[in-house]
C-alpha positions, 0 to 999 in steps of 0.5 A: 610745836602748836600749830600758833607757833608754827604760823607766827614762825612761817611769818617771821620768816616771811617777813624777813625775806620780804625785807632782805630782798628789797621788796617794796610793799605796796596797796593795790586796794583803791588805786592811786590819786595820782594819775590823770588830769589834776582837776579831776581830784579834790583834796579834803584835808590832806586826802586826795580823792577822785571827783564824781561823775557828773551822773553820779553827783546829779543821782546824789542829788535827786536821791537826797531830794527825794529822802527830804521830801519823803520825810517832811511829807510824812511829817506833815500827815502824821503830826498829829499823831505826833503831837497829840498822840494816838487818840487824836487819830482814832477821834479824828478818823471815826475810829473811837469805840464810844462814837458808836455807842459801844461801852468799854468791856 
């Protein structure tokens, strides 16, 4: 007998004392939404979930601020490299090579 066989024998027989015994299979992963005060839970759609923290919700908050800020300030600086492509950059900057008199090798 294979060693496969063997494992989907070991759990067809495991599977079957489970039921025969009555044993009722339950989750212990997440816990449950059912303890406590009622308004500390919202439900969306049917899911019953646990409400932040109010440290939580205001960490949120200013993270996703800060992520928004960062990109339309970084959208700001470089929209010109966006728009007009690199060699606007260098033009703009003093970094295109004929400036300074020097001819393409």
């Amino acid at each position: 007998m294979s060693l496969l066989a063997r494992a989907a024998a070991h759990l067809r027989l495991a599977s079957g004392r489970a039921v025969s015994q009555n044993v009722q299979q339950t989750r212990a992963m997440g816990g449950s939404a059912h303890h406590g005060n009622p308004n500390d839970y919202v439900t969306y759609g049917g899911l019953k979930l646990k409400k932040a923290p109010g440290w939580e919700y205001a960490l949120s908050k200013v993270i996703g601020g800060t992520m928004w800020f960062w990109i339309f300030t970084m959208c700001y600086k470089e929209w010109d490299h966006k728009t007009k492509g690199l060699p606007a950059i260098f033009e703009a900057e003093g970094l295109d090579d004929d400036a300074h008199g020097h001819g393409h090798h």
